[in-house]
VOBA-1610 file (N, C-alpha, C; in pm, whole numbers, padded with zeros to 5 digits, always signed):
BEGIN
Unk+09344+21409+00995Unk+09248+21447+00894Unk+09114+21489+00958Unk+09067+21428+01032Unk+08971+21449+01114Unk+08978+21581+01205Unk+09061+21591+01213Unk+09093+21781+01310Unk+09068+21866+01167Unk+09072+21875+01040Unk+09085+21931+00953Unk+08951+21919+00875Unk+08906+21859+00902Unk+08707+21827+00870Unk+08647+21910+00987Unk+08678+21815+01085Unk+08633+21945+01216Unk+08667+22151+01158Unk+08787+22162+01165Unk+08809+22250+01141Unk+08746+22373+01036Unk+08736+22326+00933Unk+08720+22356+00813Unk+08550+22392+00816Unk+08502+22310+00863Unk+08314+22283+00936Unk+08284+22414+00972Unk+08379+22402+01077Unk+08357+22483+01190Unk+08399+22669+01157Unk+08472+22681+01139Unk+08560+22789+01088Unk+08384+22871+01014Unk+08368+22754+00907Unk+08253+22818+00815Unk+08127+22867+00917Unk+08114+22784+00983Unk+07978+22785+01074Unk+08003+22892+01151Unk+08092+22915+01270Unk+08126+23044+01368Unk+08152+23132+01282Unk+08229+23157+01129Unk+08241+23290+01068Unk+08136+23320+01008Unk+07996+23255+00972Unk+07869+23234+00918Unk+07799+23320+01041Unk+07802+23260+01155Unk+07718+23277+01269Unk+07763+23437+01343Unk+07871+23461+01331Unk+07974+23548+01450Unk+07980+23678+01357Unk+07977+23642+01221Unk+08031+23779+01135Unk+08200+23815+01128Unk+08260+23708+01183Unk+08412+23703+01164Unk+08479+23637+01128Unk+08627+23635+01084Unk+08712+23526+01077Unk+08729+23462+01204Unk+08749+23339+01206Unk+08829+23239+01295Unk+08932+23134+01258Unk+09002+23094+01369Unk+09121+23015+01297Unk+09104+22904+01490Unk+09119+22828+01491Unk+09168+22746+01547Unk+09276+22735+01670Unk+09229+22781+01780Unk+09355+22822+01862Unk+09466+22689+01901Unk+09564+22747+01839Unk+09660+22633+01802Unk+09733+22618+01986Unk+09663+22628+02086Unk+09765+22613+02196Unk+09630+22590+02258Unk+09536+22546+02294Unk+09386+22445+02307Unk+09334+22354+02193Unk+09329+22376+02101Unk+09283+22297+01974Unk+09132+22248+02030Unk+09140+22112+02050Unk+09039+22069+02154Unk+09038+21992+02260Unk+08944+22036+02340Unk+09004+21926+02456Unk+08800+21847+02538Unk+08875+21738+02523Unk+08747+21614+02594Unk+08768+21670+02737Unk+08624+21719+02744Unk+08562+21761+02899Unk+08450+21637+02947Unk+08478+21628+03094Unk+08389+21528+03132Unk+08383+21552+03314Unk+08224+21564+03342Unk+08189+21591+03456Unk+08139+21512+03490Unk+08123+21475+03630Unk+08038+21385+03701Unk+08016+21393+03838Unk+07970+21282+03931Unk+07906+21315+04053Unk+08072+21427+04172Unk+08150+21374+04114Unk+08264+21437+04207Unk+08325+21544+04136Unk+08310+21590+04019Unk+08315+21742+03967Unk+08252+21867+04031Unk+08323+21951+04101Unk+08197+22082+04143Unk+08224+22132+04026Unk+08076+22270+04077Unk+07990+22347+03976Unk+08129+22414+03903Unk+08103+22508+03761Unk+08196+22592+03772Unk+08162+22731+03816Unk+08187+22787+03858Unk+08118+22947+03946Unk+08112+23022+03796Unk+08037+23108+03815Unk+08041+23274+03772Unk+08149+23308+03705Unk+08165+23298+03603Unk+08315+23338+03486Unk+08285+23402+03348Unk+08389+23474+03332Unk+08355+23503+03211Unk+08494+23428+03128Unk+08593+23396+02975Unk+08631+23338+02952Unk+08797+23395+02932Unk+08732+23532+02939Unk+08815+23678+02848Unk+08940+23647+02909Unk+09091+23607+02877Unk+09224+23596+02932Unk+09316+23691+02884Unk+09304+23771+02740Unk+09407+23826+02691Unk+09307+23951+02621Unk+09419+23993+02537Unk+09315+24147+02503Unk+09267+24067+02341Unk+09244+23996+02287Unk+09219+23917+02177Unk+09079+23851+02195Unk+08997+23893+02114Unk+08881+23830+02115Unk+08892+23678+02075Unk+08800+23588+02176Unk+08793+23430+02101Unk+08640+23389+02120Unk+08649+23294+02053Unk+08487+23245+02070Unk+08524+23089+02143Unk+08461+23084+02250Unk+08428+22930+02279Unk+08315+22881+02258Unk+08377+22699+02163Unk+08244+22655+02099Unk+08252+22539+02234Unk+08119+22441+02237Unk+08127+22342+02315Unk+08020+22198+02241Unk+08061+22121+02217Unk+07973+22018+02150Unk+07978+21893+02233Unk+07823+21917+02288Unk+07776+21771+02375Unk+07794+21658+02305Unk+07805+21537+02449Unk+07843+21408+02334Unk+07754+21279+02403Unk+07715+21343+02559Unk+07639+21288+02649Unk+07519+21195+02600Unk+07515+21099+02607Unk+07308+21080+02615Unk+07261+21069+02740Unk+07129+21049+02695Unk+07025+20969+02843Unk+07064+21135+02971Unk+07076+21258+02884Unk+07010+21386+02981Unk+06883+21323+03011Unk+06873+21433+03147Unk+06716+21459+03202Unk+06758+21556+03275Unk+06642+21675+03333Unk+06667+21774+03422Unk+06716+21737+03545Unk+06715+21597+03610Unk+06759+21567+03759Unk+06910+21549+03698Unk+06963+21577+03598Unk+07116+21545+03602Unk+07195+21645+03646Unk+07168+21762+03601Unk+07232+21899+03608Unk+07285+21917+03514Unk+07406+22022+03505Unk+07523+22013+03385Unk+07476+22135+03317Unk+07325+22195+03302Unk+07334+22310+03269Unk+07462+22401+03187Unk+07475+22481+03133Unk+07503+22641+03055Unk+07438+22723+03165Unk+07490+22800+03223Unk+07369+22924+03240Unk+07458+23036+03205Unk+07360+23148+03145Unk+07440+23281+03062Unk+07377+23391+03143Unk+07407+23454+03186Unk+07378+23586+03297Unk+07478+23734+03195Unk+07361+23805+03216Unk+07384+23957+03164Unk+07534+24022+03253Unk+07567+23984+03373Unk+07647+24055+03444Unk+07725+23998+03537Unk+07763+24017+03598Unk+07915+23950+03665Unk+07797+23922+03838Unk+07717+24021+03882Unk+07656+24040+03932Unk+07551+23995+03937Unk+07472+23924+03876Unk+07352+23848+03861Unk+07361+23749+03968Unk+07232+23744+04017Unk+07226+23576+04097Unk+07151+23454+04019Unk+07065+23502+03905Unk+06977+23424+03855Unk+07035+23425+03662Unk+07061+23310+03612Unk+07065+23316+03517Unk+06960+23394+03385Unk+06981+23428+03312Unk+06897+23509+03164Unk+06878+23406+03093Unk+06933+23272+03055Unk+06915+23196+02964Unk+06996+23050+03044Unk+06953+22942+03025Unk+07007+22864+03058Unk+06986+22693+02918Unk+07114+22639+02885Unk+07144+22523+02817Unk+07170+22409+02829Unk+07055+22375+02794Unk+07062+22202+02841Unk+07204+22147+02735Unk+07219+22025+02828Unk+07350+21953+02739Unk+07321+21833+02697Unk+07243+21856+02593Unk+07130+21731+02555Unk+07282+21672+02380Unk+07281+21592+02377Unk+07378+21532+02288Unk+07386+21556+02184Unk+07510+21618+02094Unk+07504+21660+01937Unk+07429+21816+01944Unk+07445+21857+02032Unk+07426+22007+02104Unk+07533+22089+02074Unk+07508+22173+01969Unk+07644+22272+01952Unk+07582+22395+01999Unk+07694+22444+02129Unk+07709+22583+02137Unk+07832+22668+02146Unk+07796+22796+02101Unk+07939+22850+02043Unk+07881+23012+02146Unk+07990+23140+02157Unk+07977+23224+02241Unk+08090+23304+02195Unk+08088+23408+02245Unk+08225+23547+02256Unk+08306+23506+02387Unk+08363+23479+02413Unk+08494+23499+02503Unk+08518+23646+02554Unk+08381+23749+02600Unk+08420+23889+02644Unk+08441+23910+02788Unk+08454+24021+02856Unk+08475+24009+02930Unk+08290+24060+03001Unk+08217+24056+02927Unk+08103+24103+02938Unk+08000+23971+02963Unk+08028+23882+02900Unk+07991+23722+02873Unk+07975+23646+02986Unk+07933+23648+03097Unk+07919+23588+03207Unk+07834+23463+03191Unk+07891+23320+03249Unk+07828+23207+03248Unk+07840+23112+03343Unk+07768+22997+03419Unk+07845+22913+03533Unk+07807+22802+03429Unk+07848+22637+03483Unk+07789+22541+03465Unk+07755+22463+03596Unk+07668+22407+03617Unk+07577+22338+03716Unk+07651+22233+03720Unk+07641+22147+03870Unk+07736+22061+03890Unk+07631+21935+03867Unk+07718+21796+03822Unk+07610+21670+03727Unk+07593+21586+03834Unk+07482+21532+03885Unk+07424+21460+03955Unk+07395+21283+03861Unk+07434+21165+03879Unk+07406+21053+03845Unk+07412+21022+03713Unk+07523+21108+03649Unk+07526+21070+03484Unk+07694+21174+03479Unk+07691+21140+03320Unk+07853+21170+03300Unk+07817+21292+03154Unk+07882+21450+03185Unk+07854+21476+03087Unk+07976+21528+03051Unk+07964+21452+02901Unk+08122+21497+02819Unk+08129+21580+02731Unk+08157+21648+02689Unk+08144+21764+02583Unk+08365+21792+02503Unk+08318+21873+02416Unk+08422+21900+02346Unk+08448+22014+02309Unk+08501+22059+02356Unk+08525+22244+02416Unk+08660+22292+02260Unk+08599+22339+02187Unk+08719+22434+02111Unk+08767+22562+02143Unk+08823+22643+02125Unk+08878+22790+02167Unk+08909+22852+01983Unk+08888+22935+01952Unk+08884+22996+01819Unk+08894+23140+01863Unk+09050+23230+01750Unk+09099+23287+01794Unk+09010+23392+01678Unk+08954+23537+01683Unk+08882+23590+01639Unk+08995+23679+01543Unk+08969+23646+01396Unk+09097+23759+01341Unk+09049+23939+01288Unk+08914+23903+01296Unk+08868+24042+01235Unk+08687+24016+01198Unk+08637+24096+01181Unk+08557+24117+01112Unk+08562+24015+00925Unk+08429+23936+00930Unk+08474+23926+00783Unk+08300+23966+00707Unk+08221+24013+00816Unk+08087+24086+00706Unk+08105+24230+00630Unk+07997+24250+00535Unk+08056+24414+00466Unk+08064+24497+00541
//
């Protein structure tokens, strides 16, 4: 029942936010992420796997951030960038959501003296649903 509250939430919020339908990618659903001092960074990626647009959402669950932790979002314009355009703290009850393009370039920073867990969805994009 609780995947179906989640769901239902969510669906409204990313098709609110995105201008599209979404549905729930039934082969990720969700999955508990958790980094810490022996996790490396993740490099330079974008998310894009198939010719199907998706959105990845991610919802912090962490407390007790501070900037000496790491764990960062960083979102870069290009595959090519050395310096991030925007960067996201993973401060707790933190929802962020994104396009899955192949244009979408992001790393995450590797976590220094704390544990950060988050909850990663995958949402499969069905169309357009604005006029």
């Amino acid at each position: 029942m609780w995947r179906a509250i989640y769901s239902r939430r969510m669906v409204s919020t990313l098709a609110s936010a995105f201008a599209v339908k979404v549905k729930l990618n039934k082969h990720n659903m969700l999955q508990l992420r958790r980094m810490n001092d022996d996790t490396p960074a993740f490099p330079l990626h974008h998310d894009f796997t198939t010719n199907q647009d998706a959105i990845a959402s991610f919802l912090y669950l962490s407390s007790g951030w501070s900037s000496k932790c790491g764990g960062r979002l960083h979102l870069y314009e290009s595959g090519t960038d050395t310096a991030p355009s925007a960067s996201v703290d993973p401060i707790r009850n933190r929802f962020v959501a994104f396009q899955s393009k192949p244009s979408h370039w992001h790393s995450v920073e590797r976590v220094y003296g704390w544990e950060r867990i988050s909850v990663l969805s995958l949402w499969n994009v069905d169309g357009t649903a604005g006029p």
